[in-house]
MDAnalysis code that builds the backbone (N, CA, C; Angstrom):
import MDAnalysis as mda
import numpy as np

u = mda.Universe.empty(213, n_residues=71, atom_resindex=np.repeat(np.arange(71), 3), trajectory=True)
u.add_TopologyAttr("name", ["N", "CA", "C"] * 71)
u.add_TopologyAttr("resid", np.arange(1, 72))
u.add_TopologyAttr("resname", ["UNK", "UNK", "UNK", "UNK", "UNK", "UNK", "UNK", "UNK", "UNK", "UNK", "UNK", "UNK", "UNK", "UNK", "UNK", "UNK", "UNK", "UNK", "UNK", "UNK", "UNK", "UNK", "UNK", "UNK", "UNK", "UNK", "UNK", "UNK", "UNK", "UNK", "UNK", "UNK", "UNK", "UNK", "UNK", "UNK", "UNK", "UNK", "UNK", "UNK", "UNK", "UNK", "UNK", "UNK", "UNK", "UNK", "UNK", "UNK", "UNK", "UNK", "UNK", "UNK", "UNK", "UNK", "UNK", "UNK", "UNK", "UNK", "UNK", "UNK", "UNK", "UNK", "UNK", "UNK", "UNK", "UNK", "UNK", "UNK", "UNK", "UNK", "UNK"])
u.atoms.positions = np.array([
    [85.942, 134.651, 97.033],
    [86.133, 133.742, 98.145],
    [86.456, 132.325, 97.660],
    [85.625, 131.866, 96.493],
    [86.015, 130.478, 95.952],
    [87.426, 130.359, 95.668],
    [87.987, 131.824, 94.570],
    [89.088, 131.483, 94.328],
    [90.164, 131.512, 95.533],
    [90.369, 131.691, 96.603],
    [91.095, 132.047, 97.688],
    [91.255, 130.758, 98.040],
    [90.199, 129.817, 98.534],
    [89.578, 128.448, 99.168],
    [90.924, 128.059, 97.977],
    [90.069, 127.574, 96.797],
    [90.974, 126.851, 95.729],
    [92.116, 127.232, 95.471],
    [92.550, 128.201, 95.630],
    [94.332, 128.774, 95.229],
    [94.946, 128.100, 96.559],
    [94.298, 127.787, 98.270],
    [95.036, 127.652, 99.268],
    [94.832, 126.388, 99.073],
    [93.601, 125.665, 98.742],
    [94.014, 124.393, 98.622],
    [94.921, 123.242, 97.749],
    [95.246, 124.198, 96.622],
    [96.342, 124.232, 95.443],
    [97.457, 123.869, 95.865],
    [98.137, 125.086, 97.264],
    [98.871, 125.154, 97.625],
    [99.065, 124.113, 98.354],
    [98.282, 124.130, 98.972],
    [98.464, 123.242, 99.950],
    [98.982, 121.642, 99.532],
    [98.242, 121.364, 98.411],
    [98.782, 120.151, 98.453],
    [100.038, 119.578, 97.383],
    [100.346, 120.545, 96.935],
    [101.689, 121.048, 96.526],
    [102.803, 120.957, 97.395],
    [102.103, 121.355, 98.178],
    [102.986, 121.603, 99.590],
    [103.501, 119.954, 99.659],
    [102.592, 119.042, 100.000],
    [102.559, 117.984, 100.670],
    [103.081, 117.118, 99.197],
    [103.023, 117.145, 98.092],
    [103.420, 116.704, 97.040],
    [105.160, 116.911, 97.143],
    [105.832, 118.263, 97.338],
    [107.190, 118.388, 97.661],
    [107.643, 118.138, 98.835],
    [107.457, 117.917, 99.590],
    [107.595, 116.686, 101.362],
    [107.347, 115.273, 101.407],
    [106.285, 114.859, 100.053],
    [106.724, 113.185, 99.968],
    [107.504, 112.947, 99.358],
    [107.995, 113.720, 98.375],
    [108.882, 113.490, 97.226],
    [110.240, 113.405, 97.551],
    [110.813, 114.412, 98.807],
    [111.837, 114.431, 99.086],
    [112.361, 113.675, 100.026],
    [111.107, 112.688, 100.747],
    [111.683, 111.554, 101.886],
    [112.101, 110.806, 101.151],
    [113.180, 110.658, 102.486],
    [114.334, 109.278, 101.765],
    [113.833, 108.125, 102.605],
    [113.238, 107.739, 103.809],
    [112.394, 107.295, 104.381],
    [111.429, 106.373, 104.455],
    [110.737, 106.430, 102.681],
    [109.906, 106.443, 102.018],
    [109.776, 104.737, 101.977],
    [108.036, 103.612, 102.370],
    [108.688, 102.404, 102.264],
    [107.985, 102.234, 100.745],
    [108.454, 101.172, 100.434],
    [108.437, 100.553, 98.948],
    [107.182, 99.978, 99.153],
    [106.325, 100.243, 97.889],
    [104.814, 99.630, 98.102],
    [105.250, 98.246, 96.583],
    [106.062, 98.086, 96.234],
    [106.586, 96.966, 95.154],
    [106.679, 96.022, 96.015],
    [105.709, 94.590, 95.486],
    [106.538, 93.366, 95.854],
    [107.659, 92.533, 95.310],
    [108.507, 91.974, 95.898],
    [109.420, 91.062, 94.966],
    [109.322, 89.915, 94.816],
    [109.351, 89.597, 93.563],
    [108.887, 88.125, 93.298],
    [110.375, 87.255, 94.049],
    [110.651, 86.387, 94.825],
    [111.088, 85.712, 95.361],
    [111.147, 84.290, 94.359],
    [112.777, 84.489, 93.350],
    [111.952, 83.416, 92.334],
    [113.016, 82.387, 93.235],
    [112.584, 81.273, 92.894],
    [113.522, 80.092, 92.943],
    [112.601, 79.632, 94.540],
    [111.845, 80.979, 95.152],
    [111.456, 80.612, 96.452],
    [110.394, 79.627, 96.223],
    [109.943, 78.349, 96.386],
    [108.353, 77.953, 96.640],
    [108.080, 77.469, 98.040],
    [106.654, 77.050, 97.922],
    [106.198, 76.881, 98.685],
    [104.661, 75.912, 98.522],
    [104.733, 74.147, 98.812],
    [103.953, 74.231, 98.127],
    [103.675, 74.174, 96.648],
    [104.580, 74.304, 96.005],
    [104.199, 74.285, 94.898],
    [104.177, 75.743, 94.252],
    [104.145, 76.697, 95.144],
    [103.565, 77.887, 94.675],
    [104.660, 79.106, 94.920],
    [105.040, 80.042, 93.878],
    [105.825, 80.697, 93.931],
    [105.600, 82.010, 95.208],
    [107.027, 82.255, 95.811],
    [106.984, 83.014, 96.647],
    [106.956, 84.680, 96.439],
    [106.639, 85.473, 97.133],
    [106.302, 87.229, 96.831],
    [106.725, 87.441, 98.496],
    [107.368, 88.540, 98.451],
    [108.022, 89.285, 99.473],
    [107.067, 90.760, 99.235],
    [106.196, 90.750, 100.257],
    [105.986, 91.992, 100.435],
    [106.441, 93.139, 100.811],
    [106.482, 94.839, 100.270],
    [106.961, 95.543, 101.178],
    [106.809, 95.408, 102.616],
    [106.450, 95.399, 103.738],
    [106.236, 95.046, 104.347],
    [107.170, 94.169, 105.107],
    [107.546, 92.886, 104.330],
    [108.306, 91.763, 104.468],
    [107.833, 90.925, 104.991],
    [106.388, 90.880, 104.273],
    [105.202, 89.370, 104.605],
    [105.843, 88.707, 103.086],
    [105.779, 87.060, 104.016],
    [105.878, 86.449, 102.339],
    [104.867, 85.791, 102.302],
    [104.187, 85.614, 101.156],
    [103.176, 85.299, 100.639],
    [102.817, 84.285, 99.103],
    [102.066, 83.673, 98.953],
    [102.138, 83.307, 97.379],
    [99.963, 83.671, 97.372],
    [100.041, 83.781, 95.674],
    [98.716, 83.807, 95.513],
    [97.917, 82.458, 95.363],
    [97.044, 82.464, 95.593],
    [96.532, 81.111, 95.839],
    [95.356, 80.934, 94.442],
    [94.542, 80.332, 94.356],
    [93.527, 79.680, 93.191],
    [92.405, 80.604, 93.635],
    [92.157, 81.242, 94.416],
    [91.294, 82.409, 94.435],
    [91.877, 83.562, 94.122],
    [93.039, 83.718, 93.845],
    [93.418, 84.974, 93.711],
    [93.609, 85.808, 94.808],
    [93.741, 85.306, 96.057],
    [93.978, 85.875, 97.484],
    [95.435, 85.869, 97.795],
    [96.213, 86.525, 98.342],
    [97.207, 86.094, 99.316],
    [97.510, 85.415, 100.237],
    [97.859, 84.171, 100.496],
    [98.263, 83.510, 101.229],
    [99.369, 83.520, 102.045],
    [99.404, 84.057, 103.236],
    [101.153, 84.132, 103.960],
    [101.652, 82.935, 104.565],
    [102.773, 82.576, 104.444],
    [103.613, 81.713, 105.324],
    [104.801, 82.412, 105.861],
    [105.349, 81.439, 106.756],
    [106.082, 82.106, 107.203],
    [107.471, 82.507, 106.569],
    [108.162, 83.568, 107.488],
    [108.968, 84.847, 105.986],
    [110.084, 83.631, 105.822],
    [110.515, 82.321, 106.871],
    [111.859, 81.764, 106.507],
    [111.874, 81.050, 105.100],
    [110.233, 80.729, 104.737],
    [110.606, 80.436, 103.741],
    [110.963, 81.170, 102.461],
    [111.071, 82.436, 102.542],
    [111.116, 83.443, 101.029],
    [112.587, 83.920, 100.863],
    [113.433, 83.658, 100.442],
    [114.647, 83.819, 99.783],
    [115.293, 84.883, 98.821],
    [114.820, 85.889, 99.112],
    [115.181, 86.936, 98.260],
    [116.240, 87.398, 97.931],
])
């Protein structure tokens, strides 16, 4: 019975491994550094998404708004 459970759940996500692979669909989890963009002082990042953002002195994300990011 274990092996049945584990061989279908094998499958299974095999399954779902060859259906993400083949979307074209698919969004980009990469940000782009937006060079030449600042803000502030502080360099701009284009999120997938298409939040722009720079990191701040905590190490947080900071968003402004996207007109300023130049990609």
């Amino acid at each position: 019975m274990k092996k049945t459970v584990y061989f279908l759940s094998l499958l299974c996500l095999m399954s779902l491994a060859n259906s993400c692979s083949k979307s074209d669909d698919m969004i980009s989890t990469v940000d782009i550094d937006c060079s030449g963009s600042k803000y502030n002082g502080h360099s701009l990042m284009l999120g997938p998404k298409g939040g722009c953002y720079y990191i701040n002195s905590n190490n947080n994300k900071t968003y402004v708004d996207r007109s300023y990011c130049h990609c």
